[in-house]
C-alpha positions, -999 to 999 in steps of 0.1 A, spaced: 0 0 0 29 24 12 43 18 -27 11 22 -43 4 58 -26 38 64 -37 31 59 -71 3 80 -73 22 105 -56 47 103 -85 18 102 -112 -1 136 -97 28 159 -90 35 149 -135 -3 151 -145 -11 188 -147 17 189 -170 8 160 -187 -24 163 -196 -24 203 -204 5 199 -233 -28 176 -256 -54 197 -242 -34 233 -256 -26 212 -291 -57 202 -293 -74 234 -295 -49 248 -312 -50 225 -342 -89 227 -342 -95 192 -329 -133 181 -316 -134 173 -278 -141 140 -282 -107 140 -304 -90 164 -275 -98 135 -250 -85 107 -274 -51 125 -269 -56 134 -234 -56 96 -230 -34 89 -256 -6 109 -240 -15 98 -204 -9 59 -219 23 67 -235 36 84 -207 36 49 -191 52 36 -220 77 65 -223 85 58 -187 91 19 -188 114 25 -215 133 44 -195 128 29 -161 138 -3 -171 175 -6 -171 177 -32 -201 167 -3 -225 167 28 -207 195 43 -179 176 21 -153 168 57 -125 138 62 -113 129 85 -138 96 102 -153 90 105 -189 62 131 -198 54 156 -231 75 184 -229 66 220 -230 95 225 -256 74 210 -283 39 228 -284 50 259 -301 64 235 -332 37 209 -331 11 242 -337 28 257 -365 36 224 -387 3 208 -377 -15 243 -384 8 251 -415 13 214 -430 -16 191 -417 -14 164 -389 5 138 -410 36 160 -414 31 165 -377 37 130 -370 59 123 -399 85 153 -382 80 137 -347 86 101 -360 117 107 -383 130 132 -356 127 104 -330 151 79 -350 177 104 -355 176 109 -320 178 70 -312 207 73 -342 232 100 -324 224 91 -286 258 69 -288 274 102 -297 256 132 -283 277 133 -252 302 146 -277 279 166 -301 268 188 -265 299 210 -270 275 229 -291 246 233 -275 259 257 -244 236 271 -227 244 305 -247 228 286 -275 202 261 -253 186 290 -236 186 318 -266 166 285 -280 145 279 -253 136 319 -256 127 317 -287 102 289 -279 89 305 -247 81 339 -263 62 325 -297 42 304 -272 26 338 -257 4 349 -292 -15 311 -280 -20 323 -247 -32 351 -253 -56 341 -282 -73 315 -255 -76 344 -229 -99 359 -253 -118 330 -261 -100 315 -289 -86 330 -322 -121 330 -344 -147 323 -319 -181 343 -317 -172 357 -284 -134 364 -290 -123 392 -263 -154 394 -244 -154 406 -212 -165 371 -196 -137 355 -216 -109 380 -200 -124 381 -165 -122 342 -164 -86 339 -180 -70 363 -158 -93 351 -127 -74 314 -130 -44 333 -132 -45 347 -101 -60 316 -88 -26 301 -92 -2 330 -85 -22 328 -47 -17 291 -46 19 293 -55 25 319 -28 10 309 3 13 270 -6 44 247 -4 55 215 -15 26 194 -30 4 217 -33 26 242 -48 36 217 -72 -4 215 -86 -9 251 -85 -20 254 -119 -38 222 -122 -58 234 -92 -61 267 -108 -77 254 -141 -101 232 -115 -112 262 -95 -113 280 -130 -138 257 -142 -161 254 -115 -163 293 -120 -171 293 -155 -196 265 -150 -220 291 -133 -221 307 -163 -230 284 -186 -195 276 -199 -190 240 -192 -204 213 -213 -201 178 -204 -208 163 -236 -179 149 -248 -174 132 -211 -213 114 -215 -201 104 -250 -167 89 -242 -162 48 -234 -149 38 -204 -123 15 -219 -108 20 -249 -67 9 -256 -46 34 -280 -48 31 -314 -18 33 -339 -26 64 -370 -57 71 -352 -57 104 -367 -30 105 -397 -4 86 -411 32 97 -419 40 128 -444 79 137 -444 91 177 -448 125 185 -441 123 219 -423 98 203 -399 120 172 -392 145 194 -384 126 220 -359 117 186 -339 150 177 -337 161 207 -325 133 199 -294 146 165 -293 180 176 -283 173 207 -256 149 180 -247 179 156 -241 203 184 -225 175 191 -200 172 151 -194 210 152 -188 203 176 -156 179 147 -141 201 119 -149 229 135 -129 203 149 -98 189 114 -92 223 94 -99 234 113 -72 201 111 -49 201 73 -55 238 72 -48 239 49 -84 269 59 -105 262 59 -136 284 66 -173 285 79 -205 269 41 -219 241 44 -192 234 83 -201 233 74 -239 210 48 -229 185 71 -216 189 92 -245 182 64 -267 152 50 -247 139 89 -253 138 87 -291 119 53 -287 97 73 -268 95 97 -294 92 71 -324 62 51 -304 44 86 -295 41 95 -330 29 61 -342 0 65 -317 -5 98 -325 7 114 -290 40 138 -283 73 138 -280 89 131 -245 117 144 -219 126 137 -181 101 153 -157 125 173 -136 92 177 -106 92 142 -101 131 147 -91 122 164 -56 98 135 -48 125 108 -52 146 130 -23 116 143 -3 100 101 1 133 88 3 121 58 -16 144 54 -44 133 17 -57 123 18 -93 91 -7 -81 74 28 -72 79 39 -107 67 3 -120 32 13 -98 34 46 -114 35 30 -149 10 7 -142 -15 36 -131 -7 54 -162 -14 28 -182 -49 22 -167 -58 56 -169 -45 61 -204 -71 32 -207 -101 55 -194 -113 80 -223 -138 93 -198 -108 108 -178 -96 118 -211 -124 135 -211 -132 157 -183 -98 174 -189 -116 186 -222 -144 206 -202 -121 234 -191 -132 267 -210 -104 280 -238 -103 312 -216 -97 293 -185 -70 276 -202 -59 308 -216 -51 317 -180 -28 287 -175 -12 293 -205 3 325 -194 22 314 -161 30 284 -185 46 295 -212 59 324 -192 77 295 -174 90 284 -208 103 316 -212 119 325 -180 130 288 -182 154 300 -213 160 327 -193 177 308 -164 200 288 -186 212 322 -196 220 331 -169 249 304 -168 271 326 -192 292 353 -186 273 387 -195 306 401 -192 318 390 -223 300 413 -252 301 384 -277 279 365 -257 254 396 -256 259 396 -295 248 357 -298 218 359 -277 207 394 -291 210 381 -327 198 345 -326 165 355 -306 160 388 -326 162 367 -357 142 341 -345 117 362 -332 116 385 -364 108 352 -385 82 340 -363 66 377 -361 71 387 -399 72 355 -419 67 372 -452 101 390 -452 114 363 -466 88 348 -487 107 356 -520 134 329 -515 108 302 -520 88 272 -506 124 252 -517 142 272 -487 108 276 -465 121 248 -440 145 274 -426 129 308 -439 95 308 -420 104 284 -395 121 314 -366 127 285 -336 154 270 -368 171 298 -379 174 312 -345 187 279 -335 211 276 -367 219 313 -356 228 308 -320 250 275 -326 266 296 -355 275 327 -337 289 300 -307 312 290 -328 325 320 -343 330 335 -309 335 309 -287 347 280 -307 342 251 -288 358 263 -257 328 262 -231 346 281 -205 346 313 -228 308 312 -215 309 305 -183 305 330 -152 337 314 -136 362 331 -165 390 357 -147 
């Protein structure tokens, strides 16, 4: 029993995040809310999956770490789903996930240029284009009858301050749910005015297992292979963090084979999301403080955990209560969210030396450029749909940008960047 609560310990302090990454794509990419709850489920299954890959030390680097949908991704999975159609979507995600599983013998080496001068001007880039969603769901939703009215706004920003108060005069646990109790408490609001429809919950089975292509097949495009691969590998630097905080929580040494096995059992992840349709995956870094504060360190906890994702991934009618909570609700989430994105980038900035004006230079280019694309798409329209991979796409060419600039400046010296240069 004491295992069991564990578990479910483990599996609520990932779900909010979880479960709010489909919800977001799902309205984004105009998807029905019996279709939203398919990959609220969806994603809650192959987070168990995701997970066991990892967990299990025969494939994975055998810690007791969570595998959930990262945050990194929802900016890029709405702009090729919007701009390309799902089956590109998946296509990216499933071709970006074997070239993951390909270089995770050899990405230990290939992280000399990724520094966080170039992982967090990146991450930027990703936080700040995630805001125009955020703020479109405030007001209701880009195109809906009531876009912007007052009801909408008042309910957005009412969640938000719903979890701002939560976050401050809460701690531990409940801190860590803040904004899943925000959206909760959002709801119930909006529900006295009309807002909630349970539909899609009365409609929805009880039991109903994954199924592979349920929406689209594969479609390849080269620009979009290449923004998920991109994700894929701040994805993996982030997952280095984790592997090194609980090897050294669990007191389990591990090396530079066990490492590239938890990359590898990532782009598996990856590869089996897209087949069912779900996201891509990284370590869930709020599940670290868990493994320290319990003091249980076993992996059978995360075995439970898997278990109860797996069950619950199995349960469309969970699925579908996530799919009640109003867009402008959501809308308030988004912005502590993807603000969090943001200031997320912003911290693994802060690693560098900001003494050094060449630094400045990289992240004031990179982001500028990959903000200007992303804002003004058109202004470079005339080079062609042969070069629009890296033309309209801003998260690539701010990336290509960034890791450029690195190594005009810095080379592949990664002291030149850090705080600790004389």
């Amino acid at each position: 029993m004491k295992n069991l609560l564990l578990s479910l310990q483990h599996l609520l302090a990932m779900y909010a995040g979880a479960i709010i990454v489909p919800i977001i794509v799902g309205h984004a990419l105009g998807f029905s809310a019996q279709e939203t709850a398919y990959l609220v489920s969806v994603d809650i299954f192959m987070c168990g999956v995701a997970t066991f890959l990892q967990v299990y030390k025969g494939i994975g680097i055998g810690l007791p770490v969570v595998l959930g949908c990262t945050f990194t991704a929802v900016t890029p999975m709405i702009m090729v789903g919007s701009k390309h159609g799902i089956d590109v979507l998946y296509g990216s995600l499933f071709a970006s996930g074997i070239i993951i599983v390909l270089i995770s013998p050899f990405f230990s080496y290939l992280v000399k240029i990724f520094p966080p001068v170039v992982t967090g001007s990146v991450v930027t880039i990703i936080g700040i284009t995630l805001m125009p969603v955020a703020m479109n769901n405030l007001a209701g939703g880009q195109g809906s009858k009531d876009y912007g009215a007052p009801i909408n706004i008042s309910l957005g920003l009412i969640t938000l301050i719903i979890i701002l108060v939560i976050h401050r005069l809460s701690s531990g646990f409940i801190r860590s749910i803040a904004i899943l109790l925000g959206l909760v408490i959002g709801t119930m609001i909006a529900s006295f005015f009309g807002l909630v429809n349970l539909g899609a919950v009365h409609e929805s089975n009880w039991f109903e297992l994954p199924k592979p292509f349920r929406f689209a097949g594969f479609k390849f495009e080269l620009g979009s292979i290449l923004l998920f691969v991109i994700v894929g590998i701040v994805s993996l630097i982030e997952s280095t963090g984790v592997y090194s905080a609980l090897s050294e929580i669990t007191k389990t040494k591990i090396d530079r084979k066990d490492i590239s096995k938890g990359y590898r059992a990532e782009g598996i992840a990856i590869v089996l999301g897209s087949i069912f349709n779900a996201f891509p995956y990284t370590a869930y870094s709020q599940n670290v403080g868990l493994v320290s504060l319990s003091g249980v360190k076993s992996n059978k906890v995360m075995y439970g955990m898997v278990g109860l994702l797996l069950l619950c991934g199995s349960i469309p009618k969970l699925g579908a209560i996530a799919t009640i909570i109003p867009t402008s609700v959501l809308g308030g989430a988004m912005i502590a969210m993807f603000g969090m994105v943001m200031a997320y980038g912003v911290k693994m900035l802060g690693a560098i030396d900001f003494t050094r004006q060449d630094n400045l230079l990289i992240i004031a280019v990179s982001v500028g450029i990959g903000l200007g694309i992303t804002t003004v798409p058109e202004a470079f329209s005339k080079f062609g749909s042969d070069y629009e991979w890296l033309t309209q796409n801003g998260i690539v060419i701010g990336t290509f940008t960034a890791i450029i600039l690195n190594l005009f400046f810095n080379g592949l010296n990664d002291k030149q960047n850090s705080k600790n240069v004389k």
